[in-house]
Backbone bond lengths (Angstrom), bond angles and torsions (degrees), N, CA, C in turn:
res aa  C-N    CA-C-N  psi(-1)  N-CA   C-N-CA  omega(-1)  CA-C   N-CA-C  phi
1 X - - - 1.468 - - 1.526 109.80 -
2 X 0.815 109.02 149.99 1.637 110.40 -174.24 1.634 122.89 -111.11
3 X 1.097 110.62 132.80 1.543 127.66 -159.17 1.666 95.94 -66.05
4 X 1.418 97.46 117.93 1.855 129.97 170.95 1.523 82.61 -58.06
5 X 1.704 111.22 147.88 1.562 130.36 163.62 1.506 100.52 -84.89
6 X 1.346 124.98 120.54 1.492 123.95 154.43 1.430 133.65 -49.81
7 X 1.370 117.76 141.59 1.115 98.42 160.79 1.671 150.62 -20.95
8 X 1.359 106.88 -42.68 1.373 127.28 -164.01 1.874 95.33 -100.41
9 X 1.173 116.47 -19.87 1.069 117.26 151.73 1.382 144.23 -69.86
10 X 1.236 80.89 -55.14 2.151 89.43 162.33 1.311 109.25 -69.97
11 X 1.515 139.61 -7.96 1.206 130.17 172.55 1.444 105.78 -72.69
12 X 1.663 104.75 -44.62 1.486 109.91 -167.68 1.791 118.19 -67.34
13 X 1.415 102.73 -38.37 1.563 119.54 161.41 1.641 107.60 -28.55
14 X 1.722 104.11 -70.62 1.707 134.66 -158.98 1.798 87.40 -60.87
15 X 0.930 128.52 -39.82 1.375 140.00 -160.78 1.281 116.96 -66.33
16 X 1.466 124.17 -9.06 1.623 135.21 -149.31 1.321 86.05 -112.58
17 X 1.653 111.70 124.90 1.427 111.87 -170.44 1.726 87.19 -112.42
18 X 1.236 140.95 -48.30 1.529 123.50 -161.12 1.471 111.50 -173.33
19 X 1.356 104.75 150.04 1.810 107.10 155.83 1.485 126.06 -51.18
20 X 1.616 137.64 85.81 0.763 145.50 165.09 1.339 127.63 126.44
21 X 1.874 133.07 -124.62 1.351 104.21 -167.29 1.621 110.37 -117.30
22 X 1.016 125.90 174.59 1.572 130.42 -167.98 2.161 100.23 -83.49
23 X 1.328 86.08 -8.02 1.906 79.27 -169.45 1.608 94.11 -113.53
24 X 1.623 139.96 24.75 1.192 156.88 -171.23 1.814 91.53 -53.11
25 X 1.441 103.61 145.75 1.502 91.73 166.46 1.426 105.29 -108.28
26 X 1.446 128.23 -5.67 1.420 119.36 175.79 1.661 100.75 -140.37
27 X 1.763 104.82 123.36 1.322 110.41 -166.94 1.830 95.47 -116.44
28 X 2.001 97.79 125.30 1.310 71.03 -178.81 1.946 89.81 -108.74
29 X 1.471 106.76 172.70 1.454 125.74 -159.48 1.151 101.80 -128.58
30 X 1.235 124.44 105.41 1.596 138.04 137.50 1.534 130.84 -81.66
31 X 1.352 119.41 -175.25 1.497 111.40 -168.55 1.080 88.23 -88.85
32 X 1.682 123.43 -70.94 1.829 137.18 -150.26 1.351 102.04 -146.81
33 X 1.199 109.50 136.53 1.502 129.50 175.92 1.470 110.31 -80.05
34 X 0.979 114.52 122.03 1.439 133.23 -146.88 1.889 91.94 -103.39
35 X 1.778 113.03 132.95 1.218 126.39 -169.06 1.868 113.42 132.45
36 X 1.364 108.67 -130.00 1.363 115.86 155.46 1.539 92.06 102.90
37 X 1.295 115.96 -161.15 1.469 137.08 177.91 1.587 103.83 107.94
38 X 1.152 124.44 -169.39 0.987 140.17 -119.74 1.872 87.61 -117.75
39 X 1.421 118.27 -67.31 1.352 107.80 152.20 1.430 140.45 -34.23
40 X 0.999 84.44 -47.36 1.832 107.00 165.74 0.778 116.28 -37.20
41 X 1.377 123.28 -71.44 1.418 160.13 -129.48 1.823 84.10 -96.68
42 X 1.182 133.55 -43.77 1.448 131.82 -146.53 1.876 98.12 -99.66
43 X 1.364 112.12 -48.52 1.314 117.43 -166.03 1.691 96.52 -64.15
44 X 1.644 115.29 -33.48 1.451 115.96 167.67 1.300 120.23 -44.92
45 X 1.557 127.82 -55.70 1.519 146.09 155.13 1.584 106.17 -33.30
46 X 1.064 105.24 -40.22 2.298 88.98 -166.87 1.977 84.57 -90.22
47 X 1.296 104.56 23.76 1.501 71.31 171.45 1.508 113.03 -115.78
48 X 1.498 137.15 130.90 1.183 137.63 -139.68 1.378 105.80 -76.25
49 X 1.563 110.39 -61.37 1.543 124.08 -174.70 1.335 96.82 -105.09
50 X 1.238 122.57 124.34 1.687 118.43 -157.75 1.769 99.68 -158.20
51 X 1.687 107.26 -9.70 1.571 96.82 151.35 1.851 124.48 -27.87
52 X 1.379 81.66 -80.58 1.928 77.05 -172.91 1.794 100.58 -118.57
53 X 1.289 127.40 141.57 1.187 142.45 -136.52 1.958 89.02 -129.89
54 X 1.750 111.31 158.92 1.257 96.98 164.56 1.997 87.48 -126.96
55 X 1.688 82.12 149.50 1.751 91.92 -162.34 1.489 119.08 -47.99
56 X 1.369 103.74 -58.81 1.251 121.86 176.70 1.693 108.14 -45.86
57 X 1.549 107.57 -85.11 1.892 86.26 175.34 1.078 137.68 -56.72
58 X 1.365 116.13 -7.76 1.635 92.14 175.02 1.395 95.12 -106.75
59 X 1.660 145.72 20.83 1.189 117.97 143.42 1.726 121.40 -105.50
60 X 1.612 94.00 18.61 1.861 99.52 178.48 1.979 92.20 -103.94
61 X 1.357 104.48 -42.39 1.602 101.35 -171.12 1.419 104.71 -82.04
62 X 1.181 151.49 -14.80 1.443 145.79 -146.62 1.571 108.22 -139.22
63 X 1.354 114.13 -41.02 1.102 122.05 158.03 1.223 153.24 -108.32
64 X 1.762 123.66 151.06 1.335 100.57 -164.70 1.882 108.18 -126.96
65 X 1.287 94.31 135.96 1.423 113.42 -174.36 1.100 132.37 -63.68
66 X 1.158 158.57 158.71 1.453 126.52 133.63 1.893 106.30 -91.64
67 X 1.708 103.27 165.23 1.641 112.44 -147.53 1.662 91.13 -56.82
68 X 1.731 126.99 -40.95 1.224 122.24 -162.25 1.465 113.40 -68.53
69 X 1.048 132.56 0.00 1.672 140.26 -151.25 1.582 96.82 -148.07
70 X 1.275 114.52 38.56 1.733 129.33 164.97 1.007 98.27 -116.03
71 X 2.136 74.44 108.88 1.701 107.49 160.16 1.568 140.27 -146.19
72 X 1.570 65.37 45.86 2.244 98.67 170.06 1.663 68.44 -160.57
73 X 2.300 77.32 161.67 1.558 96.54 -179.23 1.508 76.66 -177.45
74 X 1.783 103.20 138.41 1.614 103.60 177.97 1.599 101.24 -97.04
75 X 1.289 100.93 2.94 1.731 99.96 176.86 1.692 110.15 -115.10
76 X 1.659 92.68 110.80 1.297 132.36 -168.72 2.134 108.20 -43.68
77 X 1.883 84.74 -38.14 1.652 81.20 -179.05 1.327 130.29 -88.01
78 X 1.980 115.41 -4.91 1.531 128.61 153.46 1.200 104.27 -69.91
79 X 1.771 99.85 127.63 1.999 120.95 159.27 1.309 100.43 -76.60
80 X 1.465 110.52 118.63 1.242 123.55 -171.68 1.505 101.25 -91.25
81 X 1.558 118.10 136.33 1.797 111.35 -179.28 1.395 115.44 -77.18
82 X 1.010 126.71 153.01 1.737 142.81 172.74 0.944 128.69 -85.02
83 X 1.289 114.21 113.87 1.424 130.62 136.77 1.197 137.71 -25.47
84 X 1.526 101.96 90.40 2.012 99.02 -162.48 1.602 95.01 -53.50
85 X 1.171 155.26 -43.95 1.368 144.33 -174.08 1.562 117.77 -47.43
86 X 1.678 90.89 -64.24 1.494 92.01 161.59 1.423 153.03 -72.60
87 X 1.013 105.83 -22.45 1.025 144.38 162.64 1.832 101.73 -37.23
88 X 1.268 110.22 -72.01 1.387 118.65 -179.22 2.181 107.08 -76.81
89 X 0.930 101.53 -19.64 1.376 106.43 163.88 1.608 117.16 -55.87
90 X 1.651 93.42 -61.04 1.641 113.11 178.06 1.368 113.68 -60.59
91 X 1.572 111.74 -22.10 1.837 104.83 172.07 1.548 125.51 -74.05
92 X 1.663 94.25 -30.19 1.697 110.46 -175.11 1.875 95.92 -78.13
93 X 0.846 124.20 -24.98 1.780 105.84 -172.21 1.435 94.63 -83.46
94 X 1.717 121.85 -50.46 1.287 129.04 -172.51 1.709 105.96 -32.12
95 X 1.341 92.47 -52.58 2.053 109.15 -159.73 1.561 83.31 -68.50
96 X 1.400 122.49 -58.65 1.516 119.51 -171.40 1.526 115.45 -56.95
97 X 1.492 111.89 -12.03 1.099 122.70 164.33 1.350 143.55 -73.13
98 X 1.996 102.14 -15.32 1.296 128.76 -148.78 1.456 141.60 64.38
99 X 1.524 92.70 -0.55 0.992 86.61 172.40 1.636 136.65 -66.79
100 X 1.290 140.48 134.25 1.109 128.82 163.44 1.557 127.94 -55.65
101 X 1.813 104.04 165.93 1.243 104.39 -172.48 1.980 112.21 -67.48
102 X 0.817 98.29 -46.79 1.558 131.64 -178.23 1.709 87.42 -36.39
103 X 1.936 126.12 -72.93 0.896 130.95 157.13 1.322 135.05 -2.99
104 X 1.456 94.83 -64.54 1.418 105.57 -161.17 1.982 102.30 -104.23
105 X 1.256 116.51 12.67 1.301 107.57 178.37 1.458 118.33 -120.93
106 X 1.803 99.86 -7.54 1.949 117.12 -153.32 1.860 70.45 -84.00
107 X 1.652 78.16 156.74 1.581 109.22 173.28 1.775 115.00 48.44
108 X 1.290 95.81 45.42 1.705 104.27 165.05 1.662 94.11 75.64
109 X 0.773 124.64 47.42 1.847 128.02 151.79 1.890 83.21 73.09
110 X 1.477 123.19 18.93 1.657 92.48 169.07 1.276 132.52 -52.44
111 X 1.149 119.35 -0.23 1.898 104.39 -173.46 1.662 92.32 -108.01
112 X 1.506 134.68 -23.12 0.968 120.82 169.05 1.285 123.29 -69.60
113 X 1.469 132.12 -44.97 1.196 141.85 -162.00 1.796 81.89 -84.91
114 X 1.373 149.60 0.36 1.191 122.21 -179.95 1.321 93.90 -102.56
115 X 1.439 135.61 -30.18 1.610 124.12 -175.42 1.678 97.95 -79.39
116 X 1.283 103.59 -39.35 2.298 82.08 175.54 1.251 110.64 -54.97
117 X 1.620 117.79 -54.31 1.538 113.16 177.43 1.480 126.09 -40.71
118 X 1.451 115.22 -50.85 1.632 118.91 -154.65 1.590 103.35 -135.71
119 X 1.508 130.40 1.85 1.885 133.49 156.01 1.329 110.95 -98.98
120 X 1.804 110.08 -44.85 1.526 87.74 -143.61 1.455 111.55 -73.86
121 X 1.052 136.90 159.75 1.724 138.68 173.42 1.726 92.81 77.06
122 X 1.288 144.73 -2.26 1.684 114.76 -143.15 1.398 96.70 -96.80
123 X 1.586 113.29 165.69 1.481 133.26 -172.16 1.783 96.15 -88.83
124 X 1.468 137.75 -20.28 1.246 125.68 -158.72 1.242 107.81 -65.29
125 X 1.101 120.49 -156.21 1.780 131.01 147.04 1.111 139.15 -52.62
126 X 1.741 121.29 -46.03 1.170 153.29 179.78 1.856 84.44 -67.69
127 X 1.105 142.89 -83.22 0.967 128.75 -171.90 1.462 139.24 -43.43
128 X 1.710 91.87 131.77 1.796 103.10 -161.06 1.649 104.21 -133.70
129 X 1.949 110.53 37.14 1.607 100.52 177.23 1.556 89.37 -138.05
130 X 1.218 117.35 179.29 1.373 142.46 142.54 1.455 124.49 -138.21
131 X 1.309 113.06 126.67 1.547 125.10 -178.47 1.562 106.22 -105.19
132 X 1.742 100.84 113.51 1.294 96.49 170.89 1.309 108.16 -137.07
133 X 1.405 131.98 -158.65 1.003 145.31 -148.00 1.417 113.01 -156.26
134 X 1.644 133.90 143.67 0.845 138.30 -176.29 1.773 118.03 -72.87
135 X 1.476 93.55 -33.30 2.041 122.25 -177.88 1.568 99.16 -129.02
136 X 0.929 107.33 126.42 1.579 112.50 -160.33 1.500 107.82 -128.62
137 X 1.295 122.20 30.28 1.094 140.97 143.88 1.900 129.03 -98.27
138 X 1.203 128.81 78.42 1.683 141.32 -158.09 1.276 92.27 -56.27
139 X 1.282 105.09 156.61 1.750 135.02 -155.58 1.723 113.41 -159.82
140 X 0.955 125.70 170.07 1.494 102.13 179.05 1.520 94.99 -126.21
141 X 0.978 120.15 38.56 1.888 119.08 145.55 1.378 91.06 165.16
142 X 1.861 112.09 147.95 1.445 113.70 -179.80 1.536 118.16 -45.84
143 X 1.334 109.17 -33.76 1.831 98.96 -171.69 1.257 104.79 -55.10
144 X 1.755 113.93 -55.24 1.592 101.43 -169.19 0.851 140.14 -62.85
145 X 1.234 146.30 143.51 1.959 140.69 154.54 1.228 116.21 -95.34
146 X 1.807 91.89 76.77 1.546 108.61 -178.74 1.690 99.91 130.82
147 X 1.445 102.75 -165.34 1.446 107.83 177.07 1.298 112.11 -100.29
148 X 1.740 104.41 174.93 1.612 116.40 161.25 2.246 103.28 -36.93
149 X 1.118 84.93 -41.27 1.665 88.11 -164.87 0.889 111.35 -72.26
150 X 1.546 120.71 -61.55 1.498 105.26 -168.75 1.632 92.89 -128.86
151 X 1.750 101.79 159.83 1.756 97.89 170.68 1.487 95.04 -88.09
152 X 1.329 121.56 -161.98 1.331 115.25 -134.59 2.084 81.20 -155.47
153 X 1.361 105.44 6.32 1.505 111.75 -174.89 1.636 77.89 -104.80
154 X 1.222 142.87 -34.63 1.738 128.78 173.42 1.379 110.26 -53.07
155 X 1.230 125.24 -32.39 1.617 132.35 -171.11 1.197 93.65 -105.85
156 X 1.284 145.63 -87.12 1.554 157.62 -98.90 1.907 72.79 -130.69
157 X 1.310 125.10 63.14 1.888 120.83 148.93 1.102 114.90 -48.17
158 X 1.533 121.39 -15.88 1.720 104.35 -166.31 1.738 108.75 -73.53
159 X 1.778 107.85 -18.97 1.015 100.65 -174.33 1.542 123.66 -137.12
160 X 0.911 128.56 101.46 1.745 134.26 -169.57 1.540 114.07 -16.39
161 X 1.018 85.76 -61.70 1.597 100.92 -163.53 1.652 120.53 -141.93
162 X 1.496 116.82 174.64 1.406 86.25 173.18 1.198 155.13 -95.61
163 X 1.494 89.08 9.04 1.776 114.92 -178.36 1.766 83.45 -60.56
164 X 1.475 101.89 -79.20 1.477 106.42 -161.62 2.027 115.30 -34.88
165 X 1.056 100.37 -32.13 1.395 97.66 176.69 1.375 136.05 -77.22
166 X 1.721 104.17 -32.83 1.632 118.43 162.26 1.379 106.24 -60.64
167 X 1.849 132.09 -48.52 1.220 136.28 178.30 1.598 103.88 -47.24
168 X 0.885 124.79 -74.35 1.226 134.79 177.99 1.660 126.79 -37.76
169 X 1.383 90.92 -50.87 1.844 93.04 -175.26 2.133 105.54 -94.88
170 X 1.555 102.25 -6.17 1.376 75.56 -179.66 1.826 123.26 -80.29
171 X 1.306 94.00 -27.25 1.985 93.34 174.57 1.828 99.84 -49.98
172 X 1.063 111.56 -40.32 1.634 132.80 -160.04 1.759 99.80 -56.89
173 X 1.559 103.32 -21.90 1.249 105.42 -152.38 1.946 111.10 -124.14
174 X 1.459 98.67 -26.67 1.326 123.42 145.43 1.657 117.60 -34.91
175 X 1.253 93.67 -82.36 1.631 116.62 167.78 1.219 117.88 -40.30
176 X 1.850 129.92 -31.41 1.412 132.89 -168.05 1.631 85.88 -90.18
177 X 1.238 151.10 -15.88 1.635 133.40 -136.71 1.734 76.69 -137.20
178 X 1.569 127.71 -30.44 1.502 86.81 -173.03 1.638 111.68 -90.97
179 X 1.399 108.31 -10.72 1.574 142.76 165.97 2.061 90.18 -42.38
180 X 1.398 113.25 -72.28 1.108 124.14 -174.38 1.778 110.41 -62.36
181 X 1.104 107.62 -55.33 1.972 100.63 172.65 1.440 109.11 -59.99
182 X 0.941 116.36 -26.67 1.803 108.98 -174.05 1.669 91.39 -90.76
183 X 0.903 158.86 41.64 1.184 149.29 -173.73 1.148 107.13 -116.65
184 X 1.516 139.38 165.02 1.204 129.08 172.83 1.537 122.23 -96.24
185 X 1.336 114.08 18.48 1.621 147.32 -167.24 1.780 111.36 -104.02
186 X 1.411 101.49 -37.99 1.427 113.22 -173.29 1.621 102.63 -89.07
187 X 1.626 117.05 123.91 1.072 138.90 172.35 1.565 128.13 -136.06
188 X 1.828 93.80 -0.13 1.613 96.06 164.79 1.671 127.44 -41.51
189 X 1.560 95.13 138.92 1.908 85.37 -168.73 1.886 98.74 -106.46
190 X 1.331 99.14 -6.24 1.515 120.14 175.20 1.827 141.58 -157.29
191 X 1.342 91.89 132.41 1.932 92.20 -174.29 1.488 95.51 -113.51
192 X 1.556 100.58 139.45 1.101 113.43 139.91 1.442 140.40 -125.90
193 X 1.399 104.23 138.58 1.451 126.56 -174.94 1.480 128.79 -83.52
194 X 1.780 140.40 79.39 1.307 123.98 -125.84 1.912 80.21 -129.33
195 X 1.546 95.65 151.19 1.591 104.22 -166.51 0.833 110.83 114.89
196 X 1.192 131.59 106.29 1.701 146.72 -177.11 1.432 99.32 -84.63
197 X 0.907 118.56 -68.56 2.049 114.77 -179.45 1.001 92.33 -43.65
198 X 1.382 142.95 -70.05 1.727 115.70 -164.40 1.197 123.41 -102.40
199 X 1.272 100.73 55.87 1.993 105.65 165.71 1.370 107.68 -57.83
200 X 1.481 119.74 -46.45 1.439 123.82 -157.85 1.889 96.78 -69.51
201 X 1.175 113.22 -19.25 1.739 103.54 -178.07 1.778 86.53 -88.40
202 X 1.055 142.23 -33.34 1.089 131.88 -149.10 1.650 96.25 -77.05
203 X 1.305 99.16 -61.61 2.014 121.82 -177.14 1.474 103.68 -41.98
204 X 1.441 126.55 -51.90 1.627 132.16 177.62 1.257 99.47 -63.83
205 X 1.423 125.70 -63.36 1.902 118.09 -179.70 1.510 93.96 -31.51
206 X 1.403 114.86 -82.95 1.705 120.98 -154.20 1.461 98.97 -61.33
207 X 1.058 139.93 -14.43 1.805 148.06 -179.71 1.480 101.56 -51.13
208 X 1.470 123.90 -41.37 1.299 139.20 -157.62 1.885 112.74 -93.56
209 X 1.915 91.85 -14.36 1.903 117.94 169.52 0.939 122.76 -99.36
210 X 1.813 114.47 0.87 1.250 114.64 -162.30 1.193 148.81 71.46
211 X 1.218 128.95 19.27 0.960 162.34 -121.42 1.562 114.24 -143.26
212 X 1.734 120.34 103.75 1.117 137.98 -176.31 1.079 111.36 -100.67
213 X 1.097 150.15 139.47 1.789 162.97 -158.09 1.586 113.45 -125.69
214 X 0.893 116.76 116.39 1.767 117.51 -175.70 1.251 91.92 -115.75
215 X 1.382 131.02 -178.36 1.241 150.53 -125.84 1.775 81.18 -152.40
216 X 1.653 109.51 124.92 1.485 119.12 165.66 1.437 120.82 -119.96
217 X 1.286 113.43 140.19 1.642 121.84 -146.48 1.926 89.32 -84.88
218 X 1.046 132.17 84.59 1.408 133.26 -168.59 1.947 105.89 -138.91
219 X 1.267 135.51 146.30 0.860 148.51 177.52 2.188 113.09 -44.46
220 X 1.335 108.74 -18.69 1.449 112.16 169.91 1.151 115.44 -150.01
221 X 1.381 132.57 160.20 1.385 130.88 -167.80 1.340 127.70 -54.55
222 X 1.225 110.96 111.03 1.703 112.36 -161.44 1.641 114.44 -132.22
223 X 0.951 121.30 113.89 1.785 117.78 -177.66 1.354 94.63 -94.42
224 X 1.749 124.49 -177.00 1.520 144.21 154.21 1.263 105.54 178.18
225 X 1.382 81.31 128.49 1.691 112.17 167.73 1.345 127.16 -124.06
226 X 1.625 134.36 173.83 1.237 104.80 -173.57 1.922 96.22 -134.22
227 X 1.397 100.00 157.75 1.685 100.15 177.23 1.671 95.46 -75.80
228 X 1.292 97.35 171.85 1.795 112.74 176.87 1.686 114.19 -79.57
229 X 1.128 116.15 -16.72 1.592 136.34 144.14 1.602 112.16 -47.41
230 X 1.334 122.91 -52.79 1.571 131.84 -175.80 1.644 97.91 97.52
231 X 1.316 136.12 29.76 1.363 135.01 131.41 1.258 114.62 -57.78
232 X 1.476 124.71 127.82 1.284 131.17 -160.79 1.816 87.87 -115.51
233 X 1.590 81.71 134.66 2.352 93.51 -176.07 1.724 82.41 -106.53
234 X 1.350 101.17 143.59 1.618 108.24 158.95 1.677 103.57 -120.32
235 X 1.304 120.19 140.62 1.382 138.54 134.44 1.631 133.79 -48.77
236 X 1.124 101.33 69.72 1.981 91.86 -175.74 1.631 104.91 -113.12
237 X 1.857 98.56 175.16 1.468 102.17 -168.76 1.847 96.99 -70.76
238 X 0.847 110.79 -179.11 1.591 136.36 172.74 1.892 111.53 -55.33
239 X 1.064 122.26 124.16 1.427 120.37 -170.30 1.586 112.37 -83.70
240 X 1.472 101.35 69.92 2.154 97.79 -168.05 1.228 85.71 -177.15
241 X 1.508 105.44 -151.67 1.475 140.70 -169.21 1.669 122.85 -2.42
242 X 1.543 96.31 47.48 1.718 112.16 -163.32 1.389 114.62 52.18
243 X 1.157 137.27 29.94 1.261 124.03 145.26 1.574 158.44 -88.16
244 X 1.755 93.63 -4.02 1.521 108.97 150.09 1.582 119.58 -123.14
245 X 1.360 116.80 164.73 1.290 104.19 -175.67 1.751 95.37 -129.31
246 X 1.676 105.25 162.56 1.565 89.77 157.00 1.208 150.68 -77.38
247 X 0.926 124.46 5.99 1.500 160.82 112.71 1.599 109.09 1.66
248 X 1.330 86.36 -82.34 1.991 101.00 -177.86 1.603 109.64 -64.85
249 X 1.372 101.83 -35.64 1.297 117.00 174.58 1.601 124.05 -29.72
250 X 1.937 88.92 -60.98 1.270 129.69 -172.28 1.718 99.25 -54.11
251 X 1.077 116.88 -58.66 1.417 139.69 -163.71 1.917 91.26 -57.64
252 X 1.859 110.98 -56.11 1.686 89.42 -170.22 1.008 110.92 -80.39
253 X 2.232 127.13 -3.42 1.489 97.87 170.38 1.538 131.51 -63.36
254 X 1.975 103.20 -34.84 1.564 112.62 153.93 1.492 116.50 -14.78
255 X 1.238 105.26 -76.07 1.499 111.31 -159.52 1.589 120.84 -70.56
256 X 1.287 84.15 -18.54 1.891 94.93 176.03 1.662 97.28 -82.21
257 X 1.361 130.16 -31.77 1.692 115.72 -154.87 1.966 78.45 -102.75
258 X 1.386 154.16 5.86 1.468 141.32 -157.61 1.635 72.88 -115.76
């Protein structure tokens, strides 16, 4: 039979705000971190301080891969494979970086595949993002609550299903991010919000920051609004399944550095 999550556990789960540091200057925002299960779910628990996580170790120490889907590697001379998410993450800091295209593509994309590997999400110094999530409990696609394998109402009783659990954990989660902007830690000068189908969860989250969304004259569907701080949130499509290019890319680093 398999061990029910406790209370004090599912708090600690609900509690995990992002890949990297609380003073990030570019936070990007997804709905749900895509994965989860039951291992998952546990190696998350033995971890002590588990607020904010750095990407790379806790998916080289905690998790396990298979060889084709390596994407951290502490050995500098393996090309580690990409993460279409990150992947396009790692282009927008690069460009915000100055770097050129030429740069970041010569010798088989090495300078990209080295900031997904060893910047993006990380707790060090060098790190300047945070990846979080709107539901901060991972799943392996929004419909489910839980995996193909198991539902996640056998472990996680507190909550049926997953309506009941998004209802539940988003005030929970509201409260953790304005907790974090009012802080004296938070110095992000920009979020982004990526996923075109769920703008409308994204727009209600930030609804509660104040936060109005206008329509930007750019080559793909793009909103921006700004917090009452003057952190500017963008609306973009989803970072995968051919729906941004670097190209378009190119266009929101513009608008982020004007």
């Amino acid at each position: 039979m398999t061990k029910t999550i406790t209370n004090a556990e599912l708090e600690k789960l609900e509690s995990f705000i992002g890949y990297g540091k609380p003073n990030a200057d570019i936070i990007f925002f997804g709905l749900e971190e895509a994965g989860g299960g039951i291992e998952n779910l546990r190696n998350r628990l033995s971890i002590e301080d588990y607020e904010y996580l750095d990407c790379k170790r806790f998916h080289l120490d905690h998790l396990k891969h298979k060889k084709k889907y390596k994407l951290h590697s502490d050995d500098e001379n393996i090309m580690v494979n990409f993460q279409s998410v990150w992947r396009y993450m790692s282009y927008i800091m690069l460009k915000l970086g100055g770097k050129s295209e030429k740069e970041i593509f010569q010798d088989n994309s090495k300078t990209l595949r080295n900031y997904q590997n060893n910047l993006l999400g990380t707790e060090s110094e060098k790190g300047d993002t945070l990846l979080t999530e709107i539901y901060p409990i991972p799943c392996s696609s929004l419909k489910l609550w839980g995996t193909k394998e198991i539902n996640y109402k056998e472990i996680i009783t507190q909550y049926p299903d997953k309506n009941a659990y998004k209802k539940e954990v988003l005030p929970k989660r509201i409260k953790a991010f304005k907790n974090l902007i009012n802080s004296n830690q938070f110095q992000a000068h920009t979020i982004i919000c990526y996923g075109k189908t769920k703008w409308p969860e994204f727009k209600s989250f930030f609804k509660e920051f104040e936060v109005n969304f206008q329509k930007l004259n750019l080559s793909k569907p793009t909103k921006k609004g700004e917090l009452p701080n003057g952190t500017v949130v963008y609306l973009l499509p989803f970072f995968g399944n051919g729906q941004v290019s670097y190209e378009f890319l190119d266009e929101v680093v513009k608008d982020i550095r004007s």
